[in-house]
Structure formats: structure tokens, C-alpha cells
C-alpha positions in Angstrom: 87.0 100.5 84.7 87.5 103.9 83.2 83.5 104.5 83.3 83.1 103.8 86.9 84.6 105.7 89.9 84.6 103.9 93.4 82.0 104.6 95.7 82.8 102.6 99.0 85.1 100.5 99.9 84.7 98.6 103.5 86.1 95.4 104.7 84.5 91.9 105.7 85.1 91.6 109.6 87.5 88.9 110.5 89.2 87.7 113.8 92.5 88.3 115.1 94.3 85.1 114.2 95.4 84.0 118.2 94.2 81.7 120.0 93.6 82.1 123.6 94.8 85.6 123.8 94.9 87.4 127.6 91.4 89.4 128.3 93.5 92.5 128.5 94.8 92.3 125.3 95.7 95.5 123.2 94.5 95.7 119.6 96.5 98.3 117.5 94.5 98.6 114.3 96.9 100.0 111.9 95.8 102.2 109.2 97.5 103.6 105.5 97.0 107.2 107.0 98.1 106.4 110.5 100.7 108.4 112.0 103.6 106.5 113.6 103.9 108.7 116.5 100.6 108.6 117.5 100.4 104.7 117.6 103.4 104.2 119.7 102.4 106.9 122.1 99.4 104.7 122.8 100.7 101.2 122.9 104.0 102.2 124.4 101.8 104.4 127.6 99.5 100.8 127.5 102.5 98.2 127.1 104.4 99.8 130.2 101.5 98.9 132.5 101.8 95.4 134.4 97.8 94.8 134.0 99.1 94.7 130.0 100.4 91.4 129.1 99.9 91.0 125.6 99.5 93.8 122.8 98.7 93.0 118.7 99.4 94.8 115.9 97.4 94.5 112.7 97.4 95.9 109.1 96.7 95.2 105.8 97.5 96.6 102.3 100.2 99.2 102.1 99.8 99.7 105.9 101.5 96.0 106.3 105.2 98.1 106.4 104.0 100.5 109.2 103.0 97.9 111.6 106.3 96.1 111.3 108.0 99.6 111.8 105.6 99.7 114.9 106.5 96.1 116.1 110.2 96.7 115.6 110.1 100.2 117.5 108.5 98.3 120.4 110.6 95.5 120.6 113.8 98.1 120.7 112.4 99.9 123.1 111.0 97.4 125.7 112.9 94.7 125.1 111.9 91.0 126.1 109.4 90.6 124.3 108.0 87.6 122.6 106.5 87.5 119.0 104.3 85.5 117.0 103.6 86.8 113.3 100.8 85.7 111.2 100.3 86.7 107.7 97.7 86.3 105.9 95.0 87.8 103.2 91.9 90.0 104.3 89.0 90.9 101.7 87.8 94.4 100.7 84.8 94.8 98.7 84.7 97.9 96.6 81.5 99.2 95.1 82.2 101.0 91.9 79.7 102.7 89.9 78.9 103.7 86.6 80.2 107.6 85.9 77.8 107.8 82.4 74.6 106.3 83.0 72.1 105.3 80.0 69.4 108.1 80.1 66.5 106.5 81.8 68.2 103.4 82.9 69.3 102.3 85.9 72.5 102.9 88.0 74.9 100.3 87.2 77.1 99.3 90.2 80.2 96.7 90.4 80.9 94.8 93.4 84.7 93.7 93.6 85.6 91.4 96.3 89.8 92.6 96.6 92.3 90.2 98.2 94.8 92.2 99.9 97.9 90.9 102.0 97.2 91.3 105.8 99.7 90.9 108.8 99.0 90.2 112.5 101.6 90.6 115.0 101.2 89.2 118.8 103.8 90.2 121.5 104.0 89.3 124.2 105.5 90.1 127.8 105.3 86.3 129.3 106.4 83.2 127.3 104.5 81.9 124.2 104.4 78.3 122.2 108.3 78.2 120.4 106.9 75.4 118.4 104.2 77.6 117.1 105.0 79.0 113.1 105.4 82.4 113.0 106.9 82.7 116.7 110.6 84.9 117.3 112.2 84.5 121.0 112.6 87.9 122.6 116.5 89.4 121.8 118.8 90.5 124.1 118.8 93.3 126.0 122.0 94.8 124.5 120.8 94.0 121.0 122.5 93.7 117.5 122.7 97.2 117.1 125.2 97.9 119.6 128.9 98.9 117.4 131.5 96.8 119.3 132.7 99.6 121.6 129.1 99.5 122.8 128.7 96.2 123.0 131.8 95.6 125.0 130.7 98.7 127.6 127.7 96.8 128.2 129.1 93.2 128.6 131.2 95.4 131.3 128.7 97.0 133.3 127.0 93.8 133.2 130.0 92.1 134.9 130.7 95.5 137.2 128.6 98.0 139.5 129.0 101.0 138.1 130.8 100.7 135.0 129.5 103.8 132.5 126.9 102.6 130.3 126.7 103.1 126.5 124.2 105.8 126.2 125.0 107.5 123.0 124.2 106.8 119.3 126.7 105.0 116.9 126.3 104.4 113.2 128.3 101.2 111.5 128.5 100.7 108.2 127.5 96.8 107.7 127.3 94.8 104.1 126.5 97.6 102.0 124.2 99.4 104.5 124.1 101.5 107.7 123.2 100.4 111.3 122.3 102.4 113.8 123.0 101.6 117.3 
């Protein structure tokens, strides 16, 4: 391949993998070069309206990690949210052509059909199929990432009317690693 350079690369169009998805459904297409920010801005501002049931998230490639770190950042933040993930492969086809050409001949072009890993991520504000593979229940309000002092402030102010409510950050260090609560 050191002769040719790429020349185009585009992808076949392909379906989102839900059936019987809401009409008002939000498709977050996420890209390599996508910035974070500017994709929760969007879906967060769309997700917050009740005419906006359902919201997915899809990327392929090395833009599969982003859209979990989208997915995740919404879930925290809204909470109640159910989930169905589907991953599968999408196809790129990449024209490559020849860099040296034979004098007088014609342009030589390779056509690669690329198999790259894909993800598609559904969630959901009202209930969805539990039976279905890929599906995750919404998680509680208070979370896992609550350090125990947290946690047991909110089991509090659940219990009593105005009991203070954890509203400050708290790192724990966890099996090796850090949570952040």
C-alpha cells in the first residue's frame, strides 16, 4: 500500500438498529473529531424537553469510546433512564489510488470495503423490553458514586424534609482506582 495514498473514504448507509423507535427521536451521530461539549449541549437542551422521549447515540471506529462517555454523562446527569446497547460492525469503503502511475497508462484505483466496530445506544425516558439483549434498567437516583457519607445524607433527606443534601464532590479510592462522586 506504500504506492497508493487514500483518496475517499465514505460509509454504506445503514439503519439505526431499533425497532419501533418514538417519531421524535433524537439521533446523535458521533464523530472521531467531535467535541464532547458540543454534543451534550445539544442532546442534554433536547433530552430536557417532555416532547423528547427517546434520544440514540451512535459511533463507529475510534469514536465507539466517545459515545459511551456521552451515554454515561447523560445517564449521571438525568438520571432514570433506560438503555438498550447494540453493537455491531458498519462498512467503510476506502478508494486508494496509485501515487506513481505508468506513463501513459491509466490511473489505477483500489476499492477496500473496511469492517469497523460500530455501537448504537438507545435511551430512553419511559420503560423499554428488559428481555431484550443489550437492555440496562435505569440506576438510582443517588448512584454508585456517592462515598458513604454521601450516600447516607441522601438516604436521610430521603426519609426527612429538609435534611441538607450532599452537594459537593468526593473522591474514593476503590480496587486499585479512583471514584468520583
Amino acid at each position: 500500500m506504500e504506492n497508493f495514498r487514500k483518496v475517499k473514504t465514505s460509509e454504506e448507509d445503514s439503519s439505526l438498529p431499533f425497532p419501533d423507535l418514538s417519531p421524535g427521536v433524537v439521533e446523535m451521530k458521533v464523530k472521531e473529531g467531535s467535541k464532547i461539549r458540543n454534543l451534550m449541549g445539544f442532546a442534554m437542551a433536547r433530552m430536557e424537553l417532555k416532547s423528547t422521549r427517546q434520544i440514540v447515540f451512535s459511533g463507529y471506529g475510534r469514536a465507539v469510546t466517545k459515545t459511551i462517555t456521552c451515554v454515561e454523562i447523560m445517564k449521571r446527569k438525568l438520571g432514570g433512564l433506560h438503555q438498550v446497547t447494540k453493537v455491531l460492525y458498519k462498512t467503510l469503503l476506502e478508494v486508494w489510488e496509485n501515487k506513481d502511475p505508468q506513463p501513459g497508462g491509466q490511473v489505477e484505483n483500489l476499492t477496500v470495503h473496511k469492517n469497523v466496530p460500530s455501537i448504537s445506544i438507545l435511551l430512553s425516558k419511559d420503560p423499554l423490553d428488559p428481555s431484550e439483549m443489550g437492555y440496562q434498567p435505569p440506576e438510582p437516583r443517588e448512584g454508585l458514586w456517592l462515598c458513604s457519607g454521601c450516600r447516607e445524607l441522601a438516604r436521610k433527606s430521603k426519609r426527612e424534609e429538609g435534611a441538607p443534601k450532599p452537594a459537593h464532590l468526593h473522591v474514593e479510592a476503590r480496587g486499585g482506582g479512583y471514584i468520583i462522586g
